[in-house]
Each structure stands twice: as structure tokens, then as C-alpha cells.
DOSE-661739 format. One record per residue (C-alpha): x, y, z; residue in one letter. Coordinates in steps of 0.05 Angstrom, whole numbers. Example, Ala and Ser with C-alpha at 12.3 -4.5 7.8 and 13.67 -1.06 7.14 Angstrom:
+--------+--------+--------+---+
!      X !      Y !      Z ! r !
+--------+--------+--------+---+
!    246 !    -90 !    156 ! A !
!    273 !    -21 !    143 ! S !
+--------+--------+--------+---+
END
This chain:
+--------+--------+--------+---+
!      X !      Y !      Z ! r !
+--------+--------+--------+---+
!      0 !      0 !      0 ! X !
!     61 !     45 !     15 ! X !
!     88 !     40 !    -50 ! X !
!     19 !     33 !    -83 ! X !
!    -14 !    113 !    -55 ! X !
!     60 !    140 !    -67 ! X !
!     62 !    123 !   -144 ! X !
!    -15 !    147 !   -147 ! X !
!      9 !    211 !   -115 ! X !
!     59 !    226 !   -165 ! X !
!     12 !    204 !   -227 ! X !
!    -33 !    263 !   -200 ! X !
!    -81 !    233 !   -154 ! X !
!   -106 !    267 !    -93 ! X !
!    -97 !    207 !    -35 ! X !
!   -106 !    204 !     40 ! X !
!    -78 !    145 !     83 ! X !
!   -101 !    130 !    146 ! X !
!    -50 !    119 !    201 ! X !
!    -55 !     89 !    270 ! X !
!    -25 !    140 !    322 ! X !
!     16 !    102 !    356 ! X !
!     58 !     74 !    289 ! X !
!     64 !    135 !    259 ! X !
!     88 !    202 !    286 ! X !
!     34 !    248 !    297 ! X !
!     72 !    310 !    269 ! X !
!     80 !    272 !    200 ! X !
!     21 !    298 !    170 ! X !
!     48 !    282 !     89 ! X !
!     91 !    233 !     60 ! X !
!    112 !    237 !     -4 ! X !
!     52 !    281 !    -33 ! X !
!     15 !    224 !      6 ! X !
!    -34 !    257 !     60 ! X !
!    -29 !    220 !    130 ! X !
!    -92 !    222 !    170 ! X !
!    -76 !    200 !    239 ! X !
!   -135 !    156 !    275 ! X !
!   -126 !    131 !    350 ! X !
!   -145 !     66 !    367 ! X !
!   -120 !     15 !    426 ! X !
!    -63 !    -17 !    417 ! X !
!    -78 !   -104 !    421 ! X !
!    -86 !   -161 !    392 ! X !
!   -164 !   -160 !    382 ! X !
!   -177 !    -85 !    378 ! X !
!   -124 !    -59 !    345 ! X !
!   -135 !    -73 !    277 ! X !
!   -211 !    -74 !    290 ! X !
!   -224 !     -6 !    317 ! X !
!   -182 !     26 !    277 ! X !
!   -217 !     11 !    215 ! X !
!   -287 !     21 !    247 ! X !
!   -262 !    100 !    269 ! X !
!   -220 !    114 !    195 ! X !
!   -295 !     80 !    172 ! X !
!   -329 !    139 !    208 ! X !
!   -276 !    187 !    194 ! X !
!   -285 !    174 !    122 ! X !
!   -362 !    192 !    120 ! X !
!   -339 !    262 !    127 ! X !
!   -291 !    276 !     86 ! X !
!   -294 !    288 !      2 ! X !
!   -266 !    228 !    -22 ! X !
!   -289 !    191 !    -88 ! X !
!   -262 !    122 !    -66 ! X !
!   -250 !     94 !      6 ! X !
!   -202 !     46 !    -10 ! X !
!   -193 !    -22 !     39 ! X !
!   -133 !    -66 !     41 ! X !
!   -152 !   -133 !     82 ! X !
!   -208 !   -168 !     85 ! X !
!   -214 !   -147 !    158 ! X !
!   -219 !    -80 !    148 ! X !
!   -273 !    -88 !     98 ! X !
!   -320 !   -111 !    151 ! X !
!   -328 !    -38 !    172 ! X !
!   -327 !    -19 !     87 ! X !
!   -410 !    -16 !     97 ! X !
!   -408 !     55 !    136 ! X !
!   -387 !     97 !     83 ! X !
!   -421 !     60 !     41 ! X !
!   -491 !     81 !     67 ! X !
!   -465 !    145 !     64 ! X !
!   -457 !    143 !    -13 ! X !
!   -381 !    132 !    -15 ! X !
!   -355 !     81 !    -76 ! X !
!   -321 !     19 !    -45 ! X !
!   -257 !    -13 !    -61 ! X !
!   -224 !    -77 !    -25 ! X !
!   -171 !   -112 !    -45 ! X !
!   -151 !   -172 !     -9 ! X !
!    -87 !   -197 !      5 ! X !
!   -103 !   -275 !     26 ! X !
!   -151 !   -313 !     79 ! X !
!   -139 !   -279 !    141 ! X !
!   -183 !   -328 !    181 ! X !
!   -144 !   -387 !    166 ! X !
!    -89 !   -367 !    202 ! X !
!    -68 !   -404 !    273 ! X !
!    -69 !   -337 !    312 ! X !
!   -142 !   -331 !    315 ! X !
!   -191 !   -351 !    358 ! X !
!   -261 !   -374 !    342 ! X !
!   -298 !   -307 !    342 ! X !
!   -232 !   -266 !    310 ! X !
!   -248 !   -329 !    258 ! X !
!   -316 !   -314 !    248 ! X !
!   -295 !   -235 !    249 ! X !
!   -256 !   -245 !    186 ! X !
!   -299 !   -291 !    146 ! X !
!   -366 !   -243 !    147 ! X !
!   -303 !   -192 !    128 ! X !
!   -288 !   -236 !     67 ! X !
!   -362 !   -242 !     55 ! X !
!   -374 !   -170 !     49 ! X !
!   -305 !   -157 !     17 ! X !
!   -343 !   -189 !    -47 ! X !
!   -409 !   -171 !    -31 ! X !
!   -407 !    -95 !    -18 ! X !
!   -351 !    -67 !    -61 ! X !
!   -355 !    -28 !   -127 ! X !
!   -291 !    -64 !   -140 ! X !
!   -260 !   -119 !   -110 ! X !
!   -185 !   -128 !   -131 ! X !
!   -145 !   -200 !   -115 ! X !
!    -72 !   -201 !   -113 ! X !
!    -48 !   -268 !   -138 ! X !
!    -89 !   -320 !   -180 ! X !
!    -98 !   -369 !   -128 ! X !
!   -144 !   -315 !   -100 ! X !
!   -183 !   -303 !   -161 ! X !
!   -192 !   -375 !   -169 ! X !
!   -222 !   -378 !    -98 ! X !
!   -269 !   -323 !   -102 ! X !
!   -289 !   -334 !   -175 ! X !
!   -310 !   -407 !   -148 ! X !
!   -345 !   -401 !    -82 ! X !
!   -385 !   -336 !    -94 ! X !
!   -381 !   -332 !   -173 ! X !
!   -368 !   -259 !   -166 ! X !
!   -366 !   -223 !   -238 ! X !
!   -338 !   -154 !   -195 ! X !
!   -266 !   -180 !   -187 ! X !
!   -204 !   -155 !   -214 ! X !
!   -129 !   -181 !   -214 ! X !
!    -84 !   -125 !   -195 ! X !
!     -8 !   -153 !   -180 ! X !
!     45 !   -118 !   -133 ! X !
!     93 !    -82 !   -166 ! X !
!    160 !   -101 !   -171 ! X !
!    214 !    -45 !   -180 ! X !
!    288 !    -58 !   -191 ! X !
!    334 !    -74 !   -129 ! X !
!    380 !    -29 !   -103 ! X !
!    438 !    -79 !    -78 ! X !
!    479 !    -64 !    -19 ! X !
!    549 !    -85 !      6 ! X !
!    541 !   -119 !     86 ! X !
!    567 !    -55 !    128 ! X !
!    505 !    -49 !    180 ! X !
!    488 !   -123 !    186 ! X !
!    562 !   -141 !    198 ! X !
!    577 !    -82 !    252 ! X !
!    506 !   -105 !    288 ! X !
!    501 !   -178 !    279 ! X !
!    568 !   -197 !    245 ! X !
!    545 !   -219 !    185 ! X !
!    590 !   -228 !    118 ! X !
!    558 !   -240 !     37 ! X !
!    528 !   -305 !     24 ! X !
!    548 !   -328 !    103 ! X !
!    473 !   -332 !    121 ! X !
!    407 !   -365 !    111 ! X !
!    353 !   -311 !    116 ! X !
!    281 !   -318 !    136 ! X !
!    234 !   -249 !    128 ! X !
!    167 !   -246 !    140 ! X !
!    117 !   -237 !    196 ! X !
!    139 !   -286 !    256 ! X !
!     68 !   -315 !    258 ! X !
!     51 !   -394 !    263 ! X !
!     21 !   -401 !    188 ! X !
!     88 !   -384 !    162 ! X !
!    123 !   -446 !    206 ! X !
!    190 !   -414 !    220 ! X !
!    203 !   -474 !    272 ! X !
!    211 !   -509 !    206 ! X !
!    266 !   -466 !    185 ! X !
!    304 !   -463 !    250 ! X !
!    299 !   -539 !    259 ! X !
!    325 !   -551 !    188 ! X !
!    383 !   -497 !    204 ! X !
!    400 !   -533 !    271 ! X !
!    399 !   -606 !    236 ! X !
!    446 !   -582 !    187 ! X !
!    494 !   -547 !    233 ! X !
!    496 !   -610 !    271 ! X !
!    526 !   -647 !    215 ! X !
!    606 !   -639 !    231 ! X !
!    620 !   -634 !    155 ! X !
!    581 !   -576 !    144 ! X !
!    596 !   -509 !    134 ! X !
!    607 !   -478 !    199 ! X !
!    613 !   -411 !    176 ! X !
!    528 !   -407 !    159 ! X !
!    484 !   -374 !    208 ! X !
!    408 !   -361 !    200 ! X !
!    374 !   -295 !    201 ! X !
!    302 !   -284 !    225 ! X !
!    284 !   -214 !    211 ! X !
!    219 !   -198 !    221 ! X !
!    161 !   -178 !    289 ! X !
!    114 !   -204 !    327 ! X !
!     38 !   -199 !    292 ! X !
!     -1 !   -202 !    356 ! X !
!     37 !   -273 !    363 ! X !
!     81 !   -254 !    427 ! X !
!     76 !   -321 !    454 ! X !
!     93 !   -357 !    387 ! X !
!    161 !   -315 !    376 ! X !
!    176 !   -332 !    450 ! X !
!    174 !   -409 !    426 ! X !
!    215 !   -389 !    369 ! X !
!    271 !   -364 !    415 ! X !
!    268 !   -420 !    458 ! X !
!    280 !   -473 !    409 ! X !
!    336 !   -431 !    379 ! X !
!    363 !   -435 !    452 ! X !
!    404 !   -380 !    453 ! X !
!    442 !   -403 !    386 ! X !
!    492 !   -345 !    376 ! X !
!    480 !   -368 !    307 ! X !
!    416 !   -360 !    304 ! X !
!    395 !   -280 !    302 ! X !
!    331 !   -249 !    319 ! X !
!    335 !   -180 !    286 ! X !
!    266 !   -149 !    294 ! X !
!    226 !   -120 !    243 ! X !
!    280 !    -92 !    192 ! X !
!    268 !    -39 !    145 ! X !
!    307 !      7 !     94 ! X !
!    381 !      2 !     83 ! X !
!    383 !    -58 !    136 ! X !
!    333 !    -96 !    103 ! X !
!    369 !    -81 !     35 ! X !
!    437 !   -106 !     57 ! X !
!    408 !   -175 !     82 ! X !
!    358 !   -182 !     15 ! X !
!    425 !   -170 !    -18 ! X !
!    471 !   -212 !     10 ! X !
!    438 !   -265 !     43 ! X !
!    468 !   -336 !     13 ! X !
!    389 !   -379 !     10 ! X !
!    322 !   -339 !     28 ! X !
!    284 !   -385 !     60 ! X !
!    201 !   -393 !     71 ! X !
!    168 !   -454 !     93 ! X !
!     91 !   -429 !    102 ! X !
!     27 !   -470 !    108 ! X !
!    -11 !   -403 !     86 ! X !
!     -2 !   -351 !     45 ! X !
!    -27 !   -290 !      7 ! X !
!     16 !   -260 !    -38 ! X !
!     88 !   -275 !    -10 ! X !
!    113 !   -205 !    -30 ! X !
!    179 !   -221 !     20 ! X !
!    192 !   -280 !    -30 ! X !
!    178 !   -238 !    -91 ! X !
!    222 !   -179 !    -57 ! X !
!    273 !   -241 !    -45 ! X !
!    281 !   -267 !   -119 ! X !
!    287 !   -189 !   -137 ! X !
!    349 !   -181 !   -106 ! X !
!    380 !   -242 !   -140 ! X !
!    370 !   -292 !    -80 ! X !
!    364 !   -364 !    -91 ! X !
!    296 !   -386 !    -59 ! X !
!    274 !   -447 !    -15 ! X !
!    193 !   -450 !     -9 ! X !
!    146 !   -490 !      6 ! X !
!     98 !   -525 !    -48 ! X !
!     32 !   -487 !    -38 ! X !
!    -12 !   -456 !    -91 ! X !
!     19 !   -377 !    -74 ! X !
!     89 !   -400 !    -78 ! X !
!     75 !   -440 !   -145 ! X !
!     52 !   -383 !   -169 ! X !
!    118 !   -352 !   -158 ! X !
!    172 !   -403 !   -163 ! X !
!    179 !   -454 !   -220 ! X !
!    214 !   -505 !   -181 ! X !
!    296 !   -531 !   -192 ! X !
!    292 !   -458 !   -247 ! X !
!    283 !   -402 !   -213 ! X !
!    283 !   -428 !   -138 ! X !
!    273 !   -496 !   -106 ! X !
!    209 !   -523 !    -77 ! X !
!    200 !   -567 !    -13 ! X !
!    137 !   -621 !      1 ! X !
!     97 !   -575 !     41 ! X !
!     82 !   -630 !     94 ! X !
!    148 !   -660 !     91 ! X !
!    195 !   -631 !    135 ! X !
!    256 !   -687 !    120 ! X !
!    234 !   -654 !     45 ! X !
!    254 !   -584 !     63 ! X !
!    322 !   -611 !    107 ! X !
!    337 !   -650 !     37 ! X !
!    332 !   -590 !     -2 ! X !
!    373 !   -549 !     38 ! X !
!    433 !   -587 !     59 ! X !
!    432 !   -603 !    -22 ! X !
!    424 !   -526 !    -46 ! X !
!    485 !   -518 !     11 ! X !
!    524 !   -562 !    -16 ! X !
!    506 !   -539 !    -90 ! X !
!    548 !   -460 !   -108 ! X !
!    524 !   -461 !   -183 ! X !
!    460 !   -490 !   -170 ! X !
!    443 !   -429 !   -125 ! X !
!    481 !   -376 !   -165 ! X !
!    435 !   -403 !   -225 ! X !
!    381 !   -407 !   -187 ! X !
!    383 !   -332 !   -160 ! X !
!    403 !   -309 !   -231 ! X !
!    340 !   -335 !   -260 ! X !
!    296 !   -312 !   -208 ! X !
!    328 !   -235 !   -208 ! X !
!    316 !   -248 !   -292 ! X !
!    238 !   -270 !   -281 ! X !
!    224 !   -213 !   -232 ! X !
!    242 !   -157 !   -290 ! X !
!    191 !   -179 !   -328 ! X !
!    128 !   -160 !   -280 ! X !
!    106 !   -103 !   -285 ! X !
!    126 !    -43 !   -233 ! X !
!     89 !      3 !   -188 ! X !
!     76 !     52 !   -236 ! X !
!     41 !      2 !   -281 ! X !
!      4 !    -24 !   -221 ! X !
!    -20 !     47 !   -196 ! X !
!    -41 !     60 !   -277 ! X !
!    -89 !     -9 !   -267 ! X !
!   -106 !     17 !   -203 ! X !
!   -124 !     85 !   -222 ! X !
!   -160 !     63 !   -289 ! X !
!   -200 !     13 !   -231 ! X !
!   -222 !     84 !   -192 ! X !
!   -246 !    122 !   -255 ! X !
!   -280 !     63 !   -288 ! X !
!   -334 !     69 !   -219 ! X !
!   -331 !    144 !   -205 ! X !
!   -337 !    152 !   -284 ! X !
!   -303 !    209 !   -286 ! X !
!   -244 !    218 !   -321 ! X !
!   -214 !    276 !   -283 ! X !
!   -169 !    284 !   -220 ! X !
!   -201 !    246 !   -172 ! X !
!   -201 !    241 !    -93 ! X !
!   -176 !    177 !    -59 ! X !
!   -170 !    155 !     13 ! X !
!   -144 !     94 !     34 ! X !
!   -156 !     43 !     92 ! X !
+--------+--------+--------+---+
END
């Protein structure tokens, strides 16, 4: 979304973003030609997310805006209130929230009627990856669906000066896992794997494994991460990473590895193969979508976790298979389409149900 309202900004749309108070710094009131609209909420793991989109929901009754724009198919629930108030609906969803571990049974139920009325209600409901489509256009046969990618611009590689003066870290010396540390995307696996292989005296000694990424309302679940890493100096928790950081461990990490049950669009992986990585996934419909396996990455038997510690003591013990690998992937990426093309689809999207081909107001959810 970040990327997304910035490129619509600068193709000469008018759009507000809605920001949660306690992220974003209440004195940043633009970004980028992108207007912030700070909205409080409470900061948990069940109201969070929730209230927030019912107050920007409110919020955006008022305000002169031709499209209220909802990314999630739990902020959608909320997508009726403007609607009632004459506002043009857009939601685009970004995978099954409610099949995801963290959830309890009413958070469940919560983000189900939210994918109900994500393809019920809209003017325009946009899907990210074909598996998506396929789902929706199957169980509610919806005709008001649109594929709409994420953009993929070119990667700006960096050398390893930050990662090695805070974690030590050296080019192609690490395994790196980046993502959300939530239990759908089974980083146990990847630690596990990581720990069976370093066990093996012939190994490489020299490898370590990254996990870069924050808790998602899952305290208790990276705690369990940390304790089976038991205190593994070679095992490093960064946090959630971001900017040059995150670029120098995209850009040098030796295998990016992913081994989720569930997925969306795994824009981490996609961000991953971008920077020339050679990529171990698991075998489900998202990642198929992305990697053609043993040609531009390597795929593991999703419920076969001897499968993934096959594949990656092999890819370890492979150099040209994994510079070819990355090569091919960094090759297949420059041929989607980047963010301005995506904000052009976007935009077209917004016009086609204002229908009005003029400068148009936008706000964001």
C-alpha cells in the first residue's frame, strides 16, 4: 500500500492514508505528496486492527473522497459505513486472514463475514495473486473481481556494512528468513532444518540463519521461536527490519528461506528473488505461483519436513545451483510489471466506478 498511494500521488491523484497513532508520528502529516490522516485506536491483539478501521470507517463519511479504498479483508468488515453514506467501495484482499493459527473462534468468524462483504459490498473488488481469483471466482461466482499484482521495482543492492557491525554478518554467510513471525508461516521449520544441518560436523560452519521480522499479535509464538533456537549465537533475531538494513540482508543473504502452510501474496519472496537470492519454499498454490521449481528457486513437500532438510543441505552443498538459481529468479522478476504500471491499473480501476475521467479524490484504509 506504501508503495501503491505513493506512485498514485505522483501520477496526479489526490490520496489520503489512514494511520494508527501510535505507528506513525503524529507531526507527520504528508509523505511523499501522500496525505497522513492519523486515527487513535488501542493498541492489542483484538482491537487494534478492529477499531481502527471502524473509526477511519467513520472518519471517512466526512470527508470528500471519491473512493475509500480497503486493504484486508478485515478492514472491509467496517467498508458498509461509508457506504450508506454514498461513498464508492474498493477492497482488495491480500489472502484468507481467518485461516491463520493466531485466531480464535470469534476473531475467525470476524474475518470470514469480512471476506463475505469484501465481495459482496464493493464497487470493486481487486485480488492479488491467482490463487485468489480462483477462490473467489469459485465459491461466490463474483463477476466484480479484478487481478491487480504488486509491483516489482528494480533492487538497489547493498554491500554488508550495518548487518556485519550489528550482527556480524558477511555475503552469502547466512540463511535468511523475512516475514511476519506468525505460526502459518512455520518458521520452527526453518530453525529446525538450520539446527539439523549445523549439527552435521562436515558442514559449513561458517552459515548462520537470520530471522528478521516482528511479532503480529503472536508474542507467545516468537517466544517459542527463541526457545527452540536456545540461545544459538547463530541463530539471530533482528526485529522488524526496514530500509538500508533490510536491503543489505535481501542483498547478501546466501538462501532466502520460507516454509509457510498459508499464504497470500508472499511479496517477502517476490522482494527475495528481486534481489537475486536463490529461494527455498514451500509447495503451496501462492508459492507455485511464484517459483517454478529446480529454475528459478527450489520447492519443498509442504508437509514434509525431512523434504525441506533435503533440499537445503543439497542447495548448501550446490554453489552453481544457487548462483543459477538466484540469476534466474532476479531475470523473471524484470519482467512483471512495476508500481507505476500497477497504480495505472489501479487508477483506471477508480475512474472506471466514479466515471469520471478527471483528477479524482482517494482515501485509503
Amino acid at each position: 500500500m506504501d508503495c501503491l498511494s505513493r506512485e498514485m500521488a505522483k501520477q496526479g491523484v489526490s490520496v489520503s492514508v489512514y494511520v494508527r497513532s501510535w505507528y506513525t508520528k503524529k507531526d507527520n502529516k504528508e509523505y511523499e505528496e501522500v496525505k497522513l490522516i492519523h486515527i487513535p485506536t488501542i493498541k492489542s491483539k483484538h482491537l487494534d486492527a478492529s477499531l481502527h478501521s471502524l473509526f477511519c470507517s467513520i472518519h471517512a463519511v466526512f470527508i470528500k473522497a471519491d473512493i475509500v479504498h480497503y486493504h484486508g479483508v478485515g478492514p472491509a468488515f467496517f467498508s458498509f459505513i461509508p457506504r450508506l453514506f454514498g461513498k464508492k467501495i474498493v477492497v482488495t484482499v491480500h489472502r484468507l486472514d481467518w485461516a491463520t493459527e493466531k485466531w480464535g473462534r470469534l476473531a475467525r468468524i470476524f474475518l470470514k463475514l469480512g471476506e463475505l462483504i469484501s465481495i459482496k459490498l464493493p464497487h470493486g473488488t481487486i485480488v492479488i495473486s491467482r490463487e485468489l481469483k480462483n477462490y473467489f471466482e469459485i465459491k461466490y461466482k463474483n463477476s466484480n473481481l479484478f487481478f491487480i499484482t504488486h509491483g516489482m521495482g528494480m533492487a538497489e543492492k547493498s554491500d554488508p556494512k550495518i548487518i556485519t557491525q550489528k550482527y556480524g554478518l558477511h555475503k552469502h554467510k547466512f540463511l535468511l528468513y523475512l516475514g511476519r513471525l506468525s505460526p502459518e508461516k512455520r518458521v520452527e521449520w526453518i530453525i529446525e532444518a538450520f539446527i539439523g544441518f549445523k549439527n552435521n560436523p562436515d558442514k559449513n560452519r561458517e552459515i548462520k540463519l537470520v530471522i528478521a521480522g516482528g511479532s503480529s499479535s503472536t508474542d507467545k509464538y516468537v517466544q517459542h521461536l527463541k526457545k527452540i533456537s536456545a540461545d544459538n549465537p547463530e541463530i539471530i533475531f533482528t526485529g522488524y527490519v526496514t530500509g538500508r538494513e533490510k536491503q543489505e540482508l535481501l542483498s547478501n543473504a546466501k538462501i532466502f528461506v520460507m516454509a509457510s502452510y498459508l499464504e497470500g501474496f508472499p511479496i517477502a519472496l517476490m522482494e527475495a528473488k528481486n534481489y537475486g537470492n536463490c529461494c527455498l519454499v514451500s509447495d503451496i498454490p501462492p508459492h507455485r505461483e511464484s517459483v517454478t521449481d529446480d529454475a528459478d528457486g527450489m520447492l519443498f513437500e509442504s508437509s514434509d519436513f525431512e523434504d525441506l532438510q533435503k533440499k537445503l543441505n543439497y542447495l548448501l552443498s550446490s554453489p552453481e545451483k544457487l548462483e543459477l538459481l538466484g540469476k534466474n529468479a532476479q531475470e523473471k522478476m524484470s519482467l512483471l510489471p512495476d508500481w507505476t504500471e500497477v497504480a495505472k491499473e489501479t487508477i483506471a480501476l477508480y475512474k472506471k466506478i466514479v466515471k469520471t475521467p478527471e483528477k479524482s479524490d482517494m482515501s485509503e484504509n
